[in-house]
N, C-alpha and C positions, 0 to 999 in steps of 0.2 A: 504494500500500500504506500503509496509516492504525497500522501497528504503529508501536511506538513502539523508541527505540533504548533499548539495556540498557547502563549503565556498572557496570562490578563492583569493587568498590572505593571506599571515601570518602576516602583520605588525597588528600594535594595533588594530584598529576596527577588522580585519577579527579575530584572537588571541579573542579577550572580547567577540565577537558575538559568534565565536565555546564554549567557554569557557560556557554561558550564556544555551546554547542549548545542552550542556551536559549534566549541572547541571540538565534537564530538561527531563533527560534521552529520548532524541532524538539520534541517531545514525548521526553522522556529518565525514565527509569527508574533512577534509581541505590540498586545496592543493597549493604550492607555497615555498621560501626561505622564512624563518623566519626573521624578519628586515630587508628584502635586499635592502628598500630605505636609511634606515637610517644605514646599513653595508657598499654600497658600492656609493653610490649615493652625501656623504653627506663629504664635506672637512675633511681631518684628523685634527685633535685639534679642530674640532668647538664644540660652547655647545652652549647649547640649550639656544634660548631667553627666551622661558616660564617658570616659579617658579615649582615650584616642585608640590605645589598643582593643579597644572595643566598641572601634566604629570605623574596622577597614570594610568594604565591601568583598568579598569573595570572590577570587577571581584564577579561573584555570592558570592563566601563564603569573610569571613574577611581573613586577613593575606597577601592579594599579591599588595600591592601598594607600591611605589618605597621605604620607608623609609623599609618596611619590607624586603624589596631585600638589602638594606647597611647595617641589623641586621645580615643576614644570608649569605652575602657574607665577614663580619668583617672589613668596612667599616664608614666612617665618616657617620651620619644620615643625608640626604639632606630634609631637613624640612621647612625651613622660605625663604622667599622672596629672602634672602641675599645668601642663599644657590645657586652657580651657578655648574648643570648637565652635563656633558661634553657628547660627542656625546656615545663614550667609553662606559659609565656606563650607558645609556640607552638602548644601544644595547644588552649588558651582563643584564639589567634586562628585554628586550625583551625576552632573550634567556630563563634565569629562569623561566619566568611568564607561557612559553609554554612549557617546561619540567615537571612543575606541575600540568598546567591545559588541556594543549591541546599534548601530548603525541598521537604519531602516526603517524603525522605531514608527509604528502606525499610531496618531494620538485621535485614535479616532475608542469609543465604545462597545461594548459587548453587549449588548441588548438582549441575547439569548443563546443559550449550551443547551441542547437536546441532546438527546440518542440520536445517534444516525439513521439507524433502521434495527431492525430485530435481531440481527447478527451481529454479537459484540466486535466483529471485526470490522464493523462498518464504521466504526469511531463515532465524533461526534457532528452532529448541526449546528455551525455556529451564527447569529445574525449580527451585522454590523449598525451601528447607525445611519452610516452612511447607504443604508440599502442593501449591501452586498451581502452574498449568503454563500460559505463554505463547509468543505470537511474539515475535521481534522482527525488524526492522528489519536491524539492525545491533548488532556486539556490542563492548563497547572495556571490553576487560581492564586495568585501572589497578590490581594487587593491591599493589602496592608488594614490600618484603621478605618478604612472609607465606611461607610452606614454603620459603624460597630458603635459611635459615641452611644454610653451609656448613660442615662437620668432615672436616677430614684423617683419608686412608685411615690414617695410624700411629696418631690416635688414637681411630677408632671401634673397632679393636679391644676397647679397655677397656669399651666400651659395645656391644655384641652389641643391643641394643634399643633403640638411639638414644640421646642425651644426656637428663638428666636432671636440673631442679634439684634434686631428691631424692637423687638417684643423686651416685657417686662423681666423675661427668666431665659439665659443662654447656655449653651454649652460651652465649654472650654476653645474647642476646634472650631468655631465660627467666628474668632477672633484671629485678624491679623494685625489689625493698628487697632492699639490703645489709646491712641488719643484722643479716642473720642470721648471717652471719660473724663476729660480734664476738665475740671470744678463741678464735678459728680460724686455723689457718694454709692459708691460701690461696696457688693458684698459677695468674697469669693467662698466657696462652702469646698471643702477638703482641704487634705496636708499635705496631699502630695509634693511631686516638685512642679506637676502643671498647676496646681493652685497658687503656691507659695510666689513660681517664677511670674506668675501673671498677675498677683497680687503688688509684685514690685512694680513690673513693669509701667501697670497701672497707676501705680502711684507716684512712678517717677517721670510719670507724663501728666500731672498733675490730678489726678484723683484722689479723695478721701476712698483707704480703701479698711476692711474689717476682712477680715479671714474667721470662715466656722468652721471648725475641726468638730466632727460628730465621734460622737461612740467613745471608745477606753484611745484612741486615737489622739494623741497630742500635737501640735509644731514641734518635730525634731529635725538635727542636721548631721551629716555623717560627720567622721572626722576626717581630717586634713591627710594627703598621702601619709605625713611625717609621723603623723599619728598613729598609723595602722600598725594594728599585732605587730611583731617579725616573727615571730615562732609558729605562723598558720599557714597554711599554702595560697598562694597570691594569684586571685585569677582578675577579670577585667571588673569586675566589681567592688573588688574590697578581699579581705584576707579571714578565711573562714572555711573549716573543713567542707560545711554544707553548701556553700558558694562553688569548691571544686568540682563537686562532684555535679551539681546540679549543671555546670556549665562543661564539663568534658565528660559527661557521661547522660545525653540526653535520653540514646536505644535503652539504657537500662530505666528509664523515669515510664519509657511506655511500658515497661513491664508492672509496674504497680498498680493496686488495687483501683479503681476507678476515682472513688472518695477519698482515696489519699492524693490524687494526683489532682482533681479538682480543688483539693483544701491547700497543696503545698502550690499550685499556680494562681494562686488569688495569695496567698499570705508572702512567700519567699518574696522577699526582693520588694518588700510594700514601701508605706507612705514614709520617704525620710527627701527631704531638702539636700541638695548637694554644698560641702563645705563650703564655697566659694559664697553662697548665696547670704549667711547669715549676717554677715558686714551688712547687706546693702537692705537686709529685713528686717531686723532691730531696733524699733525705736520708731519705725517707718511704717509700719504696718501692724494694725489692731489686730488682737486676738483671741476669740470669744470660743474657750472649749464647752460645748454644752452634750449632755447625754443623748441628746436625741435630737431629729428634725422633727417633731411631727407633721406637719400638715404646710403646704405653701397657697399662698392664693393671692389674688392682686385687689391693693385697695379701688375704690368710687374713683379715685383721684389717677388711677393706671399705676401705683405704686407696687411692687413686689413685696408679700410679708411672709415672712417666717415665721411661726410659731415652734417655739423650740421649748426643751424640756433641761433644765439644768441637772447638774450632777447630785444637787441636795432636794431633787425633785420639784421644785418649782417649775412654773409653765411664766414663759416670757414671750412676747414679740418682739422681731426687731424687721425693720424696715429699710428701703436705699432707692434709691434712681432705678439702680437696676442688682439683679443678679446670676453671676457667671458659675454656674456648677462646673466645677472642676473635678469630674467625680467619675471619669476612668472610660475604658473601652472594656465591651462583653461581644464577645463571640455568638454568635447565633446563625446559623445559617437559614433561618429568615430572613435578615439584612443583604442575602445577597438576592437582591429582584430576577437577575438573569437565569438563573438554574432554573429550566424548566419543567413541568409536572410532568413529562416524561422521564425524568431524571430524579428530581429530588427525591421521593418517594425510595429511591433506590441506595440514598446514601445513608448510612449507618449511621448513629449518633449518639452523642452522652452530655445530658443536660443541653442541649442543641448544637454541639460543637462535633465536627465531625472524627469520626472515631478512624486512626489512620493505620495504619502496619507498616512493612519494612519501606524504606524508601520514598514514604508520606503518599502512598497509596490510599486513597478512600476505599472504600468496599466495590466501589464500580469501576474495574477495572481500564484504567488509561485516564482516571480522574484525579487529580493529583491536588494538593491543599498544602502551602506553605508560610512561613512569617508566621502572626501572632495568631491565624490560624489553626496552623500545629501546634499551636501551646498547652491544649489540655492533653495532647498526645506526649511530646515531647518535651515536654517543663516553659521555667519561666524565662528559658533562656532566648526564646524562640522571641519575646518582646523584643529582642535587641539585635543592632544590626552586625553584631558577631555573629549570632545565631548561623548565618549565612555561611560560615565558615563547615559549619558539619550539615547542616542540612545540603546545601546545593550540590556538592558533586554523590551527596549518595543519593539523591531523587535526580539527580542525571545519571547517575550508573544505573539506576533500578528502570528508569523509562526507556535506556538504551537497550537495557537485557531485553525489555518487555515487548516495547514499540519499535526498536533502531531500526 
């Protein structure tokens, strides 16, 4: 079969996976905006929490990991721990990494993945937006965060029609310039680092800002490299037996119990602030820990209110211009509109995430699911654009064995 395989998606994993099945002289179709989580998705001025060793893209030949993109763009070297990545120069080394490796690059939509026909060798139907309608091969979904923004049941109440950056209550990812906040009173709700870093941001483009940390969840900050253990084993995260294994040994994470892997990809690696950030948060940004959200709804006047439950059990409001949940991405494969009901139906799943095997194989063979996709299969590593390092040439080894 002379179809070609279809990668959906251009951020890093989809970018590393075409890359890998290149080199592999497989014929690949990759279609999607090249970084467009991290272009349009992602606060202006933010940088990245992760080190630098844990934000090479993965790539079959030597030469395309981030230090070699600040050689040949005439650039400071982003190398050691200390070294901090601004959102800017990872987008500009997205953009390089697929000018050299995945040239061709269709920025056009996927509209629809069917079954081909009744014969699993028929591969799949895919639709474009632009009209056009193909086989393929094989089909490897790399969407990254796109439809996955997460909002708690307490506070899509206040939004009956989803979040909105227009509206009274946002998501985090619908934010690129903060300045529109400026001489607003904002309230960001998590602790993460997209809370925390959006909380400055915001604030430092003149907003009154207030951060809610819910739950036993407090404002914490890692510590500084200089800080870290020396007597643990050192991976791109921090220095921590369970950090090792979780990040060089993901094939053994799909072998655990379902509930254990659900509870260790939601807890491992949660809400802490990157050291850099606490300088510029201190002092700058309000911080209200309460036990609970309960309820959100928007006053007569279009105002956002929060009804919140403190930790001595009081019940409080509090109110702002606007409010940005900063409150994470959930896996569902609902959120992907294109799989179609000749297909979906067919994919396996655990709490709606898709259930993967050797090589991030779905249950329907030649359907492939990568990035924070694989995370309830493969751990919490799969969040990060290491991740790419172990997944892309073994889901290109496994689709060459399968499909080449």
């Amino acid at each position: 079969m002379n179809h070609p395989v279809a990668v959906i998606g251009a951020g890093p994993y989809g970018l590393s996976t075409a890359a890998h099945l290149r080199a592999r002289g497989i014929p690949v179709r990759v279609f999607g905006e090249p970084m467009v989580s991290w272009r349009s998705h992602m606060p202006e001025g933010m940088i990245l929490k992760s080190v630098p060793s844990a934000s090479n893209i993965d790539a079959p030949q030597r030469g395309h990991t981030l230090a070699d993109y600040c050689d040949a763009a005439g650039i400071k070297r982003l190398v050691t721990d200390e070294d901090l990545i601004s959102a800017e120069v990872f987008v500009a080394y997205g953009d390089w990494f697929q000018q050299r490796l995945v040239p061709g690059l269709e920025r056009v939509r996927v509209v629809s993945v069917d079954r081909g026909g009744p014969d699993r060798r028929a591969g799949f139907a895919l639709k474009l937006d632009s009209g056009e309608q193909f086989t393929a091969r094989a089909v490897v979904v790399a969407t990254g965060l796109s439809g996955l923004e997460h909002l708690p049941r307490e506070l899509a109440g206040a939004v009956p029609d989803g979040p909105s950056a227009a509206g009274p209550l946002s998501h985090s990812a619908q934010h690129h310039d903060l300045s529109r906040f400026a001489g607003r009173e904002l309230i960001v709700v998590g602790a993460g680092q997209s809370a925390l870093e959006t909380a400055v941001l915001a604030a430092e483009a003149g907003a009154s800002v207030r951060v809610v940390a819910r739950g036993a969840g407090r404002v914490r900050f890692g510590a500084p490299p200089w800080e870290q253990p020396k007597l643990r084993p050192e991976t791109p995260f921090g220095r921590a037996w369970s950090l090792y294994a979780l990040t060089y040994y993901p094939h053994r994470y799909r072998q655990l119990p379902p509930q254990a892997r659900h509870f260790l990809v939601k807890r491992v690696l949660g809400p802490l602030g990157a050291w850099w950030l606490r300088e510029r948060f201190e002092g700058k940004v309000a911080v209200r820990d309460v036990a609970a959200i309960d309820a959100a709804s928007v006053s007569q006047s279009g105002a956002p209110v929060l009804k919140v439950r403190t930790h001595g059990g009081r019940r409080r409001e509090m109110s702002a211009d606007h409010v940005i949940a900063a409150t994470g991405y959930r896996v569902d494969l609902a959120a992907l509109p294109f799989l179609g009901d000749g297909l979906r139906p067919r994919i396996a799943v655990s709490r709606g995430t898709p259930r993967l095997g050797a090589g991030y194989v779905s249950s329907v063979p030649g359907l492939y699911f990568t990035g924070m996709l694989g995370g309830s299969s493969y751990g919490p590593v799969m969040r990060f654009v290491c991740g790419t390092e172990f997944a892309s040439p073994r889901l290109a080894r496994h689709l060459a064995a399968a499909h080449g």
